[in-house]
C-alpha positions as MATLAB code, in Angstrom:
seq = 'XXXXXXXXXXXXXXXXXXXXXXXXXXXXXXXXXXXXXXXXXXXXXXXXXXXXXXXXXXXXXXXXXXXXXXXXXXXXXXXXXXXXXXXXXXXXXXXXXXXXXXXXXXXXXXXXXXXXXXXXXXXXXXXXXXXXXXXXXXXXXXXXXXXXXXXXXXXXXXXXXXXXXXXXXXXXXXXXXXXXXXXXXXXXXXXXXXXXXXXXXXXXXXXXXXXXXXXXXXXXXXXXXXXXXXXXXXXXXXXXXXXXXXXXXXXXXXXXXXXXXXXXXXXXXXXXXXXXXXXXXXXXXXXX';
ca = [
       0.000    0.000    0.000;
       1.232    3.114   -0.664;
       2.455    5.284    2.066;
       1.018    8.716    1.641;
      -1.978    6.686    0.982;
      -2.164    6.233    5.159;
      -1.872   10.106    5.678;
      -5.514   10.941    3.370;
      -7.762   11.937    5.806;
     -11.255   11.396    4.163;
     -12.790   14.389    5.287;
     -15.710   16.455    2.903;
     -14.508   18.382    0.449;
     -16.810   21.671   -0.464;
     -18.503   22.169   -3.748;
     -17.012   25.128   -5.722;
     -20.901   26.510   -5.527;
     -20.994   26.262   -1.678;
     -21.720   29.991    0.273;
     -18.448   30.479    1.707;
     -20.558   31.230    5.271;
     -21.295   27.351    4.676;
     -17.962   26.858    4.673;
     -16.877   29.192    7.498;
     -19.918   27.100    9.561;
     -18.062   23.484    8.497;
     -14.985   24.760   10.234;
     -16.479   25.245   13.658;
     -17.608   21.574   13.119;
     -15.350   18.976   14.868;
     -15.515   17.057   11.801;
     -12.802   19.946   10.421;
     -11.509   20.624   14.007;
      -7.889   19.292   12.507;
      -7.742   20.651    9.483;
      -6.236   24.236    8.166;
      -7.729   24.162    4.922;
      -9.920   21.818    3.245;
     -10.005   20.930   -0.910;
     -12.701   22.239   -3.298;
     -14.010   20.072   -5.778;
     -16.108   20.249   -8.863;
     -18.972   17.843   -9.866;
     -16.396   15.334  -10.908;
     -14.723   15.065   -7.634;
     -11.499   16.657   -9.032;
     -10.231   19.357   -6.910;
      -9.784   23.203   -8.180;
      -8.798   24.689   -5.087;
      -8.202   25.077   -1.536;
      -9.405   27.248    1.307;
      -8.045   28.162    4.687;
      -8.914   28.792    8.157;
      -6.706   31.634    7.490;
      -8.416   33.120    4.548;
     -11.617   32.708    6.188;
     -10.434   34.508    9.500;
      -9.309   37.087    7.067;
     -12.038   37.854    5.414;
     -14.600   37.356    8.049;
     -12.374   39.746   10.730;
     -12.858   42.591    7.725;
     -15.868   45.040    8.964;
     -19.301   43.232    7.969;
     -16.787   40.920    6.187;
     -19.345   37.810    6.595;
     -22.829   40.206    5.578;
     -20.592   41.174    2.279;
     -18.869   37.836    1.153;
     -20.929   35.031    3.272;
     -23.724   34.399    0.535;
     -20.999   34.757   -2.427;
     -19.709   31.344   -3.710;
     -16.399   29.627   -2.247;
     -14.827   29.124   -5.747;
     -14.567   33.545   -5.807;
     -12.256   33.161   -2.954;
     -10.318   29.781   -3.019;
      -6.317   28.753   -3.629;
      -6.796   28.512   -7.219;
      -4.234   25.661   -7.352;
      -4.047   23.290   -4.450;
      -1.657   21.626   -3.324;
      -2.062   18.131   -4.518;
       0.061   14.871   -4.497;
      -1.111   11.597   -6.545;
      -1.362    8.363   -3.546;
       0.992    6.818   -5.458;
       4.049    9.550   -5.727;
       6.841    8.066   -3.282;
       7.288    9.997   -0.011;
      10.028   11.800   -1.743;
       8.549   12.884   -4.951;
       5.243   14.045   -2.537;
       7.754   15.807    0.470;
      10.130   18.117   -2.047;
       6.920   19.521   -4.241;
       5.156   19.982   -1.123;
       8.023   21.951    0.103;
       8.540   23.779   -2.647;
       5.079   25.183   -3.271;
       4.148   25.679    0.269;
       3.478   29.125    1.451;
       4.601   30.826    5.122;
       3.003   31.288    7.160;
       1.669   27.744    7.082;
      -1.367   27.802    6.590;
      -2.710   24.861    4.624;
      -3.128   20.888    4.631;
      -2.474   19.112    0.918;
      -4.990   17.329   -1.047;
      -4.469   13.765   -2.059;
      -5.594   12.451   -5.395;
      -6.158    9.146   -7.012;
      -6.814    9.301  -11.069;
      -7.037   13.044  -10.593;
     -10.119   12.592   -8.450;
      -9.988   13.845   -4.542;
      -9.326   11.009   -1.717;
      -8.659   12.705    1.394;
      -6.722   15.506    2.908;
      -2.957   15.245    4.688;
      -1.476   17.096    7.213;
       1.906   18.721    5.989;
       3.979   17.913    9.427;
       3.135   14.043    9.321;
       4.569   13.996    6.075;
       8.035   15.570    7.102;
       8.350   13.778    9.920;
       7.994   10.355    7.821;
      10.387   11.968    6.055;
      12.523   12.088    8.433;
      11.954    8.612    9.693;
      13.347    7.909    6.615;
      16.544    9.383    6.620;
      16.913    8.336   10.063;
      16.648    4.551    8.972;
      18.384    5.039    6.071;
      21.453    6.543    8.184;
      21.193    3.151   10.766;
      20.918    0.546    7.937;
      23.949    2.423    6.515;
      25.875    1.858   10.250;
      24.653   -1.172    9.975;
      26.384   -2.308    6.508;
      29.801   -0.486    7.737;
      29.521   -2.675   10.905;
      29.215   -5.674    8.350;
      32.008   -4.110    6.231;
      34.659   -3.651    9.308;
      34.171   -7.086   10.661;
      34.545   -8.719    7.450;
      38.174   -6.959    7.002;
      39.654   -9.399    9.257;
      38.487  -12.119    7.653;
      39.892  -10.797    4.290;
      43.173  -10.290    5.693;
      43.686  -13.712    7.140;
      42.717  -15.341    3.540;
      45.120  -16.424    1.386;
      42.327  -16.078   -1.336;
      42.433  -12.385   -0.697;
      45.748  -11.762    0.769;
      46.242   -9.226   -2.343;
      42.949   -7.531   -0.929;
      44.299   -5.701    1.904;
      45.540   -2.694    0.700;
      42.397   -2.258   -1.554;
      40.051   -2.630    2.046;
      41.752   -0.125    3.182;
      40.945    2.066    0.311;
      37.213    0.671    0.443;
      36.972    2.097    4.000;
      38.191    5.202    3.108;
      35.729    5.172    0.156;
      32.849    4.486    2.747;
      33.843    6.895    5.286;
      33.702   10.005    2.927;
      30.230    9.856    1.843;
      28.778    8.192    5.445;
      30.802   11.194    7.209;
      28.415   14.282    5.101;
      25.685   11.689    5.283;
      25.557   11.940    9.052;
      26.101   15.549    8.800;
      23.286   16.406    6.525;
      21.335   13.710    8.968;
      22.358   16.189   11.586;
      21.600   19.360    9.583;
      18.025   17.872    8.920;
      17.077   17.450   12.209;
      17.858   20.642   12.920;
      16.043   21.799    9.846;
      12.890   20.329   10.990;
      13.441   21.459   14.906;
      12.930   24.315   13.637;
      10.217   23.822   11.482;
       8.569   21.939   14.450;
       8.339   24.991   16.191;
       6.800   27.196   13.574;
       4.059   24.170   12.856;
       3.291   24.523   16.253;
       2.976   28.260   16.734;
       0.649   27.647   13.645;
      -1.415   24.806   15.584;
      -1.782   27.489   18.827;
      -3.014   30.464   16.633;
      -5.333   28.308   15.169;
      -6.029   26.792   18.390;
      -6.782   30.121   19.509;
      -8.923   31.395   16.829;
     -11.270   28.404   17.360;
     -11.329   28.860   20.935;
     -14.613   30.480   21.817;
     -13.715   33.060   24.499;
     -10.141   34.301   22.710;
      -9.422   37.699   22.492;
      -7.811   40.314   20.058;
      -4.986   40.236   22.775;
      -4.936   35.961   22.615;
      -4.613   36.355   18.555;
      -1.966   39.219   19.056;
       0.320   37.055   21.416;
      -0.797   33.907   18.992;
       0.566   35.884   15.920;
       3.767   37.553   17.862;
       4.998   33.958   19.107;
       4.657   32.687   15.303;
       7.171   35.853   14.536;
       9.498   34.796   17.166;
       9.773   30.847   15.939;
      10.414   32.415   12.607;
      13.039   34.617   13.564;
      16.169   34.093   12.199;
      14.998   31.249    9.806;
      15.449   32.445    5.963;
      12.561   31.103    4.627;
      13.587   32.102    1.225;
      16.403   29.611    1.423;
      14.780   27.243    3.948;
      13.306   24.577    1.719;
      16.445   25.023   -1.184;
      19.183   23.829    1.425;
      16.432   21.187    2.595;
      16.322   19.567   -1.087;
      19.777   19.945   -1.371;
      21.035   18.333    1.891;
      17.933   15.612    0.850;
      19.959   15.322   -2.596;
      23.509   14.837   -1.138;
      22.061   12.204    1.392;
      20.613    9.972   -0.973;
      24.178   10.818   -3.355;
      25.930    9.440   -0.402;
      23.303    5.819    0.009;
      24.229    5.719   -3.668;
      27.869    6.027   -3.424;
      27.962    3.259   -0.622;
      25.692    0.752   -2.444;
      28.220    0.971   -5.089;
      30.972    0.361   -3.179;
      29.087   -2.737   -1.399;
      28.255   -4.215   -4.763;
      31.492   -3.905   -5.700;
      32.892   -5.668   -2.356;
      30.611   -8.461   -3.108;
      31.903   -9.046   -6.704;
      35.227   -9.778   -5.375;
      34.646  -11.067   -1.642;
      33.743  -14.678   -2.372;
      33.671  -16.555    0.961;
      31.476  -19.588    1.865;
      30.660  -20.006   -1.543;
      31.642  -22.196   -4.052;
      35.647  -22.401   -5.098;
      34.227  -21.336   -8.932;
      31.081  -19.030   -9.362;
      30.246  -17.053  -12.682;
      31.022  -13.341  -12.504;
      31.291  -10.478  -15.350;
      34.506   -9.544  -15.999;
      32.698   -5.708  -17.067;
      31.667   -5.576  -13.342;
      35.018   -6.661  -11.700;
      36.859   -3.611  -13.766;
      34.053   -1.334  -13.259;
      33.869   -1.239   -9.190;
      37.911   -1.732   -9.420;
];
């Protein structure tokens, strides 16, 4: 099953003819208590847009905003393109368009899609945090196969099979070191990258926390708003989510790098198995 396919939420989408004071009114329900935005849809189910709690708190906070837009039709006021993943894009594909189209302050979920046609709704932090789940196991299976790697060098040496092998495991380690060593460094920069990013998400979660509570006040959306400003502050969000890809980039450069050099260890490493074994020769000189 696919994986973003456990982060669609099926919750209603609106019709593109819905009164956006309908709308407003689903957002007090607790069937939307969740959610910061919610997808738009035509009579085919495909989705056209997107609109916020934001939006609506800014329109409806405008002077007789609610007598002068609530009967007028949601579609006159909607994202005009959502943000929308296919179920089946891989966690990566979904995480670095996400990232790249979203807008700060965050403000907005992302629709899912299957066949173009809405399935549910997903919540942008549960998808970077799998994300980072990822990396994370990525980074231990990688420990994991240099563990393998190290013991195995003993047993190397002592063979006279591979007695001309130990200066070239040497070498390998080297090899192995150099991309694992930025590896764990981007792994480091990453979580730092989405420490901070935690704590804007969640200055997001208590403004809208507080807009929904019934018995906030202007001062309660003022302190809301200031401590989003503060999480922000010194984060260049212009650059935020272009050093993210990149450091995502190098990482999965460096798994590449080190599955290469395992492959190639395996080509020439040929304990318990049999004393002749077909090989390709185009292999062999390749990973030499």
């Amino acid at each position: 099953m696919s994986m973003l396919r456990s982060f669609a939420h099926s919750v209603r989408p609106f019709l593109e003819t819905d009164r956006l004071s309908t709308v407003a009114d689903a957002f007090l329900h607790t069937d939307y208590q969740d959610y910061l935005s919610v997808a738009v849809v035509n009579q085919n189910n495909q989705p056209v847009g997107m609109i916020s709690r934001h939006q609506l708190t800014d329109i409806f906070l405008k002077k007789f905003g609610r007598d002068l837009f609530g009967n007028r039709p949601v579609s006159d006021f909607m994202r005009q393109e959502p943000l929308a993943v296919d179920v089946n894009s891989s966690l990566l594909e979904a995480s670095s368009y996400i990232t790249a189209q979203m807008i700060f302050p965050l403000s907005e979920d992302f629709v899912i899609t299957q066949e173009g046609r809405y399935l549910g709704m997903g919540a942008v932090l549960h998808l970077l945090s799998a994300m980072e789940k990822q990396i994370s196991q990525n980074n231990q299976e990688l420990n994991k196969a240099y563990t393998q790697l190290s013991s195995s060098q003993a047993q190397l040496v002592q063979s006279e099979k591979m007695a001309a092998l130990g200066q070239m495991v040497a070498g390998v380690a080297h090899e192995i070191n150099t991309p694992l060593g930025y590896v764990n460094n981007n792994i480091e920069m990453l979580s730092e990258f989405f420490a901070q990013l935690n704590t804007v998400l969640q200055a997001h979660q208590q403004l809208a926390d507080t807009l929904l509570a019934p018995h906030a006040t202007e001062i309660d959306i003022a302190e809301s708003l200031a401590a989003i400003d503060d999480a922000k502050a010194g984060m260049a969000l212009a650059d935020f989510f272009t050093d993210l890809d990149n450091l995502f980039n190098d990482t999965f450069y460096g798994v590449e790098q080190i599955s290469e050099l395992v492959m190639g260890l395996k080509d020439f490493s040929r304990l318990d198995q049999a004393v002749t074994d077909n090989v390709s020769l185009n292999d062999c000189i390749e990973s030499a």
